[in-house]
TIDOBA-538556 format. One record per residue (C-alpha): y, x, z; residue number from 1; chain; residue in one letter. Coordinates in pm, 1 decimal, padded with zeros to 6 digits. Example, Ala and Ser with C-alpha at 12.3 -4.5 7.8 and 13.67 -1.06 7.14 Angstrom:
<rs>
+----------+----------+----------+-----+------+------+
:       py :       px :       pz : pos : unit : code :
+----------+----------+----------+-----+------+------+
: -00450.0 :  01230.0 :  00780.0 :   1 :    A :    a :
: -00106.0 :  01367.0 :  00714.0 :   2 :    A :    s :
+----------+----------+----------+-----+------+------+
</rs>
This chain:
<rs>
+----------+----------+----------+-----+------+------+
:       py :       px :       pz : pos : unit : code :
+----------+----------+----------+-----+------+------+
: -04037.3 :  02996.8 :  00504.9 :   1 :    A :    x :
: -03754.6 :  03230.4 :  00333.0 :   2 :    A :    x :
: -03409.6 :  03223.5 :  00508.3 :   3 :    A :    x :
: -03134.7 :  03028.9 :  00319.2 :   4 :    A :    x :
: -02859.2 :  03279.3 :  00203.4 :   5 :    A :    x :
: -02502.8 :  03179.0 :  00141.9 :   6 :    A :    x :
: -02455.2 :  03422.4 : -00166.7 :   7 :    A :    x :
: -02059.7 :  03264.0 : -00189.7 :   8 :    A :    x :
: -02017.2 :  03372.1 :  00165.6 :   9 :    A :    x :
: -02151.9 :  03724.6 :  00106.2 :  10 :    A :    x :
: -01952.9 :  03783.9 : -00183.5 :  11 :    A :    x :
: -01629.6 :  03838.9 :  00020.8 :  12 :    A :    x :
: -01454.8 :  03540.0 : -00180.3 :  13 :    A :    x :
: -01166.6 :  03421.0 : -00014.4 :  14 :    A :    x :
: -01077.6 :  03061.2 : -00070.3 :  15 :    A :    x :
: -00728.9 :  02987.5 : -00054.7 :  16 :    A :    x :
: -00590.4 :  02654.8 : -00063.1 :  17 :    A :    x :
: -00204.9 :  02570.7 : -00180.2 :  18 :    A :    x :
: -00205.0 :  02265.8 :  00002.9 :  19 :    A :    x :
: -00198.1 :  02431.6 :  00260.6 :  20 :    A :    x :
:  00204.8 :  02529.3 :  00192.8 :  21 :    A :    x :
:  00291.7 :  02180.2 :  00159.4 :  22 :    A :    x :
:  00521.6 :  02087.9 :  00383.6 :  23 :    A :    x :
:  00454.5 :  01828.5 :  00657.7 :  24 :    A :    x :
:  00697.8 :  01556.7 :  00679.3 :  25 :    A :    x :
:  00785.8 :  01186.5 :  00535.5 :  26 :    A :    x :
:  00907.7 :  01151.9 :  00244.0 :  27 :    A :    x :
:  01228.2 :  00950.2 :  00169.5 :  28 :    A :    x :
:  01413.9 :  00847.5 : -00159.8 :  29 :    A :    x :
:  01773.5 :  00697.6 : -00192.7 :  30 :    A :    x :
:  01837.9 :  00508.8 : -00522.6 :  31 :    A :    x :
:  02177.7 :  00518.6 : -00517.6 :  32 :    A :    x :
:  02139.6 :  00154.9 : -00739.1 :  33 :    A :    x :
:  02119.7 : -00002.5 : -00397.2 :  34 :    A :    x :
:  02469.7 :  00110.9 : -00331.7 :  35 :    A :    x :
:  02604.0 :  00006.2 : -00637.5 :  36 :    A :    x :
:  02825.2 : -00368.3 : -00691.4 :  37 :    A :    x :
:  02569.7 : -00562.2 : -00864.2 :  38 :    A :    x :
:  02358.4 : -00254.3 : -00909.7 :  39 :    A :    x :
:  02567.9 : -00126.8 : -01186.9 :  40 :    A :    x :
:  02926.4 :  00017.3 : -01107.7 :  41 :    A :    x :
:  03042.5 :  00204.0 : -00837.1 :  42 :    A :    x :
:  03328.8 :  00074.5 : -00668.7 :  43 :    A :    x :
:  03465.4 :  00335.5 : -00393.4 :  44 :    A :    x :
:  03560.4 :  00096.8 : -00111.9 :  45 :    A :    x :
:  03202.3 : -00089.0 : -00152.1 :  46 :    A :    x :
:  03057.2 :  00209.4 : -00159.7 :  47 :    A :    x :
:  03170.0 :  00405.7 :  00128.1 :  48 :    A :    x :
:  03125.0 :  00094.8 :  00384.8 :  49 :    A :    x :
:  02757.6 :  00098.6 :  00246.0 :  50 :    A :    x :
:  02731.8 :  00462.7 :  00304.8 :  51 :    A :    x :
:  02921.5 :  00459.1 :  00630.4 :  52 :    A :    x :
:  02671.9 :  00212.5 :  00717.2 :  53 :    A :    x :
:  02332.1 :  00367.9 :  00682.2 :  54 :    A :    x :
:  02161.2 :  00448.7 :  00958.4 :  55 :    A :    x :
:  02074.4 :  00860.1 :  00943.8 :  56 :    A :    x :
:  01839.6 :  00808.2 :  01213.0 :  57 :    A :    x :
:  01591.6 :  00693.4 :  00923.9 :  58 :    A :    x :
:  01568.9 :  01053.3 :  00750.4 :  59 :    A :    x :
:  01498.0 :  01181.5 :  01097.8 :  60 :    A :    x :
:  01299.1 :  01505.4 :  00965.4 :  61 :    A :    x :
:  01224.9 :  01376.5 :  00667.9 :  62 :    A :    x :
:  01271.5 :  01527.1 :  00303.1 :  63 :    A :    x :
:  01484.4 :  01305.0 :  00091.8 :  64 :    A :    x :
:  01514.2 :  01292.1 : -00220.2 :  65 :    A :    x :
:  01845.6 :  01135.5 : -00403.4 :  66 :    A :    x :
:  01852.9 :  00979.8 : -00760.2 :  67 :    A :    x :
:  01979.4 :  00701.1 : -00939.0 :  68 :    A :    x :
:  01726.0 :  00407.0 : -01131.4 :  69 :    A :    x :
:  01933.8 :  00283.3 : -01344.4 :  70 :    A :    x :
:  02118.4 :  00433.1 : -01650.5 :  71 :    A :    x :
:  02480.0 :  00446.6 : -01513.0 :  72 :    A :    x :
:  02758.8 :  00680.8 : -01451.4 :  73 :    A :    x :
:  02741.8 :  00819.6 : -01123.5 :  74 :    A :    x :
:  03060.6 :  01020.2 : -01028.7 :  75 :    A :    x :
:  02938.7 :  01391.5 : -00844.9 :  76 :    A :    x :
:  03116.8 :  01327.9 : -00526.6 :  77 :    A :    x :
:  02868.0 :  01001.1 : -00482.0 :  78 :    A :    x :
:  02602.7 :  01238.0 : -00427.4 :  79 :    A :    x :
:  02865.4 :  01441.9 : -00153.4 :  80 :    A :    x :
:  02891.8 :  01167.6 :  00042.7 :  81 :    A :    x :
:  02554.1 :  01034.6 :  00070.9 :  82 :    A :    x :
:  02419.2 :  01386.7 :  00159.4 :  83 :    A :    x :
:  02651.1 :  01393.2 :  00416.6 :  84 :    A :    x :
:  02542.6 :  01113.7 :  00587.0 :  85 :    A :    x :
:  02201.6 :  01205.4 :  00625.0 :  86 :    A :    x :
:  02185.6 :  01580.3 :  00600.3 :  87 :    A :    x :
:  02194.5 :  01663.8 :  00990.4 :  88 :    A :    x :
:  01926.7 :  01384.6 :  01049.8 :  89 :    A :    x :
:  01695.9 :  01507.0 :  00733.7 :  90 :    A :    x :
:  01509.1 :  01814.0 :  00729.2 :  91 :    A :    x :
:  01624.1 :  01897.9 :  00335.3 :  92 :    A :    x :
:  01820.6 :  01664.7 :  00061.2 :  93 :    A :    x :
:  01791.3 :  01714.7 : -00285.5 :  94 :    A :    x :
:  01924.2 :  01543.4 : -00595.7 :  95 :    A :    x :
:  01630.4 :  01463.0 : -00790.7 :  96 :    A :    x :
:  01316.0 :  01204.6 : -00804.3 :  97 :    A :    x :
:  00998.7 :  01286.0 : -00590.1 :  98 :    A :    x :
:  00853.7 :  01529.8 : -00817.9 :  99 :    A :    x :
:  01193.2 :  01752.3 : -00846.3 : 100 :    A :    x :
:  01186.4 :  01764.4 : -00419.9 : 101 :    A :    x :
:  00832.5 :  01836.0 : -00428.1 : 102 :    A :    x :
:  00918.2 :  02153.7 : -00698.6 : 103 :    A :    x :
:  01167.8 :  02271.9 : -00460.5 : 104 :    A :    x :
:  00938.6 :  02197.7 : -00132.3 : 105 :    A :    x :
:  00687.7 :  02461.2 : -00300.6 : 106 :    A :    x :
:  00932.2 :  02726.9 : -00431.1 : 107 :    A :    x :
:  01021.9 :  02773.2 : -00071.2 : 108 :    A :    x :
:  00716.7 :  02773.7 :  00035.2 : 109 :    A :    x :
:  00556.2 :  03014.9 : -00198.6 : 110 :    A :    x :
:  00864.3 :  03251.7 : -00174.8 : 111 :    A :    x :
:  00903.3 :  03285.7 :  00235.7 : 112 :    A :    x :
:  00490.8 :  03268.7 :  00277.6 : 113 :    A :    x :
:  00318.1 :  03616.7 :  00402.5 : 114 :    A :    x :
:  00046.0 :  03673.1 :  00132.7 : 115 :    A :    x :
: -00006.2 :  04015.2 :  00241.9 : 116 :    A :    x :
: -00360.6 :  03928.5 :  00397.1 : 117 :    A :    x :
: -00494.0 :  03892.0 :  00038.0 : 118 :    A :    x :
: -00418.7 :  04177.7 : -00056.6 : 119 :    A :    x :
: -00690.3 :  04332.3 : -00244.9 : 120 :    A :    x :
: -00937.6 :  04066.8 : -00197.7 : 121 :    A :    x :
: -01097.5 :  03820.7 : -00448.8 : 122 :    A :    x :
: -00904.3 :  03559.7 : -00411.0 : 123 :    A :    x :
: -01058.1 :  03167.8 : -00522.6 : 124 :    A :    x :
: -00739.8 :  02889.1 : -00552.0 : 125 :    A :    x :
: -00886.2 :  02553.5 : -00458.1 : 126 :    A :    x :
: -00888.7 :  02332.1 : -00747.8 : 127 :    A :    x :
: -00852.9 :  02012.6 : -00609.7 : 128 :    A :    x :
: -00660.2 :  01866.0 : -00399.5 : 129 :    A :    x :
: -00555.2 :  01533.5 : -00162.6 : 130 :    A :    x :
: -00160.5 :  01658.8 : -00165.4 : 131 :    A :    x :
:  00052.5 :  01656.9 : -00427.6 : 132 :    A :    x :
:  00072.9 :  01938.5 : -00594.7 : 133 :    A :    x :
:  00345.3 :  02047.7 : -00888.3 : 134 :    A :    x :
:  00195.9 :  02246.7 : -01169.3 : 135 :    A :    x :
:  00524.8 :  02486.2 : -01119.4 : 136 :    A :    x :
:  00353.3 :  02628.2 : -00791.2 : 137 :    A :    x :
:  00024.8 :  02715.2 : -00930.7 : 138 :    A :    x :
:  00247.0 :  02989.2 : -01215.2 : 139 :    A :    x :
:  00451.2 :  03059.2 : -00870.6 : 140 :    A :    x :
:  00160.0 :  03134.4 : -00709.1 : 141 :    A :    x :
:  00031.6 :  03321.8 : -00978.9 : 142 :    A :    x :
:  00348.7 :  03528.8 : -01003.4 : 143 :    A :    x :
:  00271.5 :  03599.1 : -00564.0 : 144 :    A :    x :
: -00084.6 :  03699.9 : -00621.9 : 145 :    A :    x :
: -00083.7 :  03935.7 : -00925.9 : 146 :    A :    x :
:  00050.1 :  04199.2 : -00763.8 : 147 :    A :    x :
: -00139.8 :  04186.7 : -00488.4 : 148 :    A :    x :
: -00500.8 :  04016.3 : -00519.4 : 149 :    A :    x :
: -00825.7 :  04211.8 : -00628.5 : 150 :    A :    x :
: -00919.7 :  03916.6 : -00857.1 : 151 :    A :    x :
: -00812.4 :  03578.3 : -00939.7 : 152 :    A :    x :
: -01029.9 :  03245.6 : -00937.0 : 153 :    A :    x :
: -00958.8 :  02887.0 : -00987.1 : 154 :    A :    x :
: -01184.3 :  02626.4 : -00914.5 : 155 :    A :    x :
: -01470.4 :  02572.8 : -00645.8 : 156 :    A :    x :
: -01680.6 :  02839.5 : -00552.9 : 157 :    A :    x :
: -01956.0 :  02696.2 : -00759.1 : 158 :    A :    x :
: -01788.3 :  02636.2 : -01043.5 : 159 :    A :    x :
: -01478.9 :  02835.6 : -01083.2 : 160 :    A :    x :
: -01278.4 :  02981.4 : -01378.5 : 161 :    A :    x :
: -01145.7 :  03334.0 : -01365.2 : 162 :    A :    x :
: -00810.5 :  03422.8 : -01419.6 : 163 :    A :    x :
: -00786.2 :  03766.5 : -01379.6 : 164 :    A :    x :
: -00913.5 :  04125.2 : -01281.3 : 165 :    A :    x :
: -00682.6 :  04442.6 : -01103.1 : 166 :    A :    x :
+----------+----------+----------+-----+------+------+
</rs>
């Protein structure tokens, strides 16, 4: 009987997988609608008892996200005072829907991660994945490994598209 070989294994691939630089952590939003008289105009008074009244306990950790679903005028300082109510519970508050704190979650992590132990290797990005992912960090990523990677491969193993050659 001939011995199985793992060819993939031998070829001194290395699989990396972005999802792996997704942060841990709950996700929060704040639709600043629920804060609103009748949903539709902000009336200070109204508004600060609500905000003096939430509970930062809630975004313990968490990444929150701040926006607004409903087309109305939202003055800046709105967005002041809500952050400031939950920023020393919350691990980072952004203005923005899901996607837009999900952008910034992944610039960070892209830009502070040590890619140094790629260097020079043929490198093989995972193509799928169970994690959100925004398209921005796969050109981030891009823009990390360039420099530094032997070769560039999207994909699976099996079935992977090349992106480039140093």
């Amino acid at each position: 009987m001939e011995e199985i070989i793992n060819r993939i294994a031998e070829s001194g691939l290395v699989n990396f997988d972005i999802s792996d630089l997704v942060p841990k952590g709950k996700r929060i939003g704040i639709d600043i609608k629920d804060f609103l008289w009748e949903g539709l105009i902000l009336k200070e008074k109204d508004f600060r008892e609500k905000i003096k009244n939430i509970d930062a306990e809630l975004y313990k950790d968490a990444y929150v996200y701040i926006y607004c679903s409903e087309d109305v005028i939202i003055p800046l300082w709105a967005y002041f005072l809500i952050t400031s109510k939950v920023t020393d519970a919350a691990k980072k508050v952004v203005f923005g829907n899901r996607e837009d704190l999900e952008v910034l979650l992944m610039h960070n992590a892209i830009q502070t991660y040590d890619f140094s132990e790629l260097r020079d290797k043929r490198v093989l990005v995972k193509g799928c994945s169970d994690e959100l992912i925004p398209n921005n960090a796969y050109v981030e990523l891009v823009e990390q490994l360039k420099p530094l990677v032997k070769s560039l491969m999207f994909g699976e193993a099996c079935s992977n598209v090349p992106i480039f050659k140093n």
